[in-house]
Backbone bond lengths (Angstrom), bond angles and torsions (degrees), N, CA, C in turn:
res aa  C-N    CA-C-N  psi(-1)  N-CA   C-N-CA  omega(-1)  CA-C   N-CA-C  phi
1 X - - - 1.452 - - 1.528 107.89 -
2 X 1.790 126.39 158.83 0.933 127.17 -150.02 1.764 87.42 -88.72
3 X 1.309 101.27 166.25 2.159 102.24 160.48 1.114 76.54 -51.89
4 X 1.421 113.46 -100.27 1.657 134.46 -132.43 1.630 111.78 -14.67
5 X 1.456 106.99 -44.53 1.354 120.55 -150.21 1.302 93.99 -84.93
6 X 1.356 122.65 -41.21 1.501 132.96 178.60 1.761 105.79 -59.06
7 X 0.750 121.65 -67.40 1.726 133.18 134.99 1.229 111.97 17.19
8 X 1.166 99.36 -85.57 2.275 126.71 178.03 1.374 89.80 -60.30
9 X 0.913 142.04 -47.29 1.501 126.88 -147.32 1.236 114.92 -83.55
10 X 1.548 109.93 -40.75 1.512 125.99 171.31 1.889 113.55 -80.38
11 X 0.974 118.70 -23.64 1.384 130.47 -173.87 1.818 104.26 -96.61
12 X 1.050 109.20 -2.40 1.738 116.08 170.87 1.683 102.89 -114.21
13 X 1.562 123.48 -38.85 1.416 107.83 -169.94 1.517 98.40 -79.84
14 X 1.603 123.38 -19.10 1.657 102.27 176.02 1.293 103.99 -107.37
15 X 1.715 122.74 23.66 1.836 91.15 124.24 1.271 141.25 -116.56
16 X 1.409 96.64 10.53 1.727 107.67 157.25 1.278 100.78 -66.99
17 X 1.123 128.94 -62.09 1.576 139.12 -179.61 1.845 104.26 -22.18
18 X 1.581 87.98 -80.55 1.399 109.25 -170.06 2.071 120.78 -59.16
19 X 1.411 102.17 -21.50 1.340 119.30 -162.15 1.971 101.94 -111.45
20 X 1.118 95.28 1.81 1.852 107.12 -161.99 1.765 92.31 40.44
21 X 1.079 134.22 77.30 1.581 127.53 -172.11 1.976 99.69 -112.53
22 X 1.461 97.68 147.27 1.202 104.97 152.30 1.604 136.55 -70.38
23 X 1.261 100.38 -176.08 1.371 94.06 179.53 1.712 134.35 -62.16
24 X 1.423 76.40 -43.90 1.886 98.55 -175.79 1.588 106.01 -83.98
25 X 1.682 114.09 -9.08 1.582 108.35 173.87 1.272 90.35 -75.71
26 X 1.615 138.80 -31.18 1.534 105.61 -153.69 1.261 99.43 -117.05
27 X 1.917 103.08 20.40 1.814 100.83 163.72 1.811 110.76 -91.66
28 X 1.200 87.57 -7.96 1.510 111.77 -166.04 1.683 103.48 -81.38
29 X 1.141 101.90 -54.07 1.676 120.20 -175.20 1.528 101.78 -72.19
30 X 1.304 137.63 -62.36 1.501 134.77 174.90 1.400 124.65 -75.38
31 X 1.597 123.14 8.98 0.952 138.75 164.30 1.771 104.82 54.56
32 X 1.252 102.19 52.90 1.512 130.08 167.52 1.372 129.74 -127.93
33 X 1.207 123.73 172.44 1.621 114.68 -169.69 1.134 100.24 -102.72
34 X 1.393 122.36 176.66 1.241 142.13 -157.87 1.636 105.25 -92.99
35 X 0.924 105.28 -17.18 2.078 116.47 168.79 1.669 106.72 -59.77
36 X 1.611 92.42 -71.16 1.529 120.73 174.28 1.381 111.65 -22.03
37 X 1.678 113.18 -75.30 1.280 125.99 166.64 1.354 123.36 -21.58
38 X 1.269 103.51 -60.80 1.514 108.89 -173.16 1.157 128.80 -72.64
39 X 1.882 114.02 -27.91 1.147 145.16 -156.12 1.845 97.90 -89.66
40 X 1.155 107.97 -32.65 1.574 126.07 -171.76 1.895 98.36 -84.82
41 X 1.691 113.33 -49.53 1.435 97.22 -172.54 1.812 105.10 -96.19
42 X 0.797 116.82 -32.07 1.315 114.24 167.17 1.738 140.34 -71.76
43 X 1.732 92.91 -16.83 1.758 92.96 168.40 1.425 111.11 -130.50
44 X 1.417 123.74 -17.57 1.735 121.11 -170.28 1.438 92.96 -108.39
45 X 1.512 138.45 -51.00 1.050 128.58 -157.75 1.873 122.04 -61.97
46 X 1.888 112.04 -17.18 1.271 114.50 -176.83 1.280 87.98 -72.67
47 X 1.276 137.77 -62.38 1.685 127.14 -171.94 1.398 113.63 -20.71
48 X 1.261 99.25 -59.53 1.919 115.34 -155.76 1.539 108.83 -72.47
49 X 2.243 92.46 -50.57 1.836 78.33 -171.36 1.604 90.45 -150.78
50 X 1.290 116.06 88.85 1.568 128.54 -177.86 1.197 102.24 -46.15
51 X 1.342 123.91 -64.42 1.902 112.07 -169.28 1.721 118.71 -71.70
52 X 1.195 115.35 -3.77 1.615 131.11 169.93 1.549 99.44 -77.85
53 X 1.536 108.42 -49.56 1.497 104.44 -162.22 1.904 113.90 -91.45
54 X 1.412 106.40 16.78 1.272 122.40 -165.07 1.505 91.22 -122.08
55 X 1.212 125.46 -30.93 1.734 124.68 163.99 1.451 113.26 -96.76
56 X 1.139 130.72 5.39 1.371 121.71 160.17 1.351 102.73 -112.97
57 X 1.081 147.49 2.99 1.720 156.34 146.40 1.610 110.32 -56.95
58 X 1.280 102.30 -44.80 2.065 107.04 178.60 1.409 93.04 -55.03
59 X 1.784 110.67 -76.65 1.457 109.63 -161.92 1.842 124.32 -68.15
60 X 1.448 100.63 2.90 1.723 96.78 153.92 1.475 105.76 -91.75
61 X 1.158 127.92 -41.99 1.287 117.19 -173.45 1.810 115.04 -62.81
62 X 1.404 116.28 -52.30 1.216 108.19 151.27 1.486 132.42 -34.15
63 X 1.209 133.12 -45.30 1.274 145.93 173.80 1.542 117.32 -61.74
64 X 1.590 110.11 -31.41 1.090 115.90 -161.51 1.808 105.71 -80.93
65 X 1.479 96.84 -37.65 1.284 121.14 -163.35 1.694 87.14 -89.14
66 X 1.287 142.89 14.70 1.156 126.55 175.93 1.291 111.62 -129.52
67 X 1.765 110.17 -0.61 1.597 116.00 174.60 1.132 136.89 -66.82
68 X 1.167 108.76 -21.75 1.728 123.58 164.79 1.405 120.65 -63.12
69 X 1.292 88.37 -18.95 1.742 81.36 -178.08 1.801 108.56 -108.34
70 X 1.455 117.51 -25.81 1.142 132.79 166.86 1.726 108.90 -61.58
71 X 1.439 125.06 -20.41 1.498 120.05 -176.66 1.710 98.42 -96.02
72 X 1.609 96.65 -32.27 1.805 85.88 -172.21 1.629 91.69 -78.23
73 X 0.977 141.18 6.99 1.633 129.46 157.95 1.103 118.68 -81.89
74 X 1.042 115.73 -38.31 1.592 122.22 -177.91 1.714 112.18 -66.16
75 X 1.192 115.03 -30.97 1.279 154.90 177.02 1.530 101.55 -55.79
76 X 1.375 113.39 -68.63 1.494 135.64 -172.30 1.370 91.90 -45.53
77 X 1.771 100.49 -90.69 1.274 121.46 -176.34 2.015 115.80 -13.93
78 X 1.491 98.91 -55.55 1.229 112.13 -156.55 1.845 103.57 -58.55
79 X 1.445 103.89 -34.02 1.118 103.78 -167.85 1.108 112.58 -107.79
80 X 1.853 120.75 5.40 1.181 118.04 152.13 1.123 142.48 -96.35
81 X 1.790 117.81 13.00 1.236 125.00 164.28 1.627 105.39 -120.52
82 X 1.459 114.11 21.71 1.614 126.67 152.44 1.613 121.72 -74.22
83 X 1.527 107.36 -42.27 1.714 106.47 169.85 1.374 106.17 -115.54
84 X 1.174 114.58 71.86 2.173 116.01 177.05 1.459 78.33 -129.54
């Protein structure tokens, strides 16, 4: 695997880590896609740094399991400053 990528991979799971961030914040922040992201902490990063990629695995899984309720907010919101 390339540095660079080794690089990205570790330098995105500690700021999900560090930021409790979603996915698309740290596709957002490294100016990568949301594939990338995942593809970097979920398949290259156990190689490089198992206990990094075993604490940025909690806070996607947390996140993941908390999106349903984070979209029906967004949801709320959207349609409550549509009739004010």
């Amino acid at each position: 695997m390339k540095e660079y990528i080794e690089e990205r991979a570790i330098g995105i799971a500690n700021y999900i880590v560090e930021h409790n961030a979603t996915v698309r914040m740290a596709a957002k922040q490294f100016g990568v896609s949301k594939s990338t992201v995942h593809k970097d902490v979920t398949e290259r990063l156990p190689t490089i740094n198992h206990a990094l990629a075993a604490e940025a695995r909690k806070v996607l899984d947390v996140n993941k399991s908390e999106r349903h309720i984070r979209g029906g907010m967004a949801t709320k919101e959207k349609y409550a400053h549509q009739y004010c």
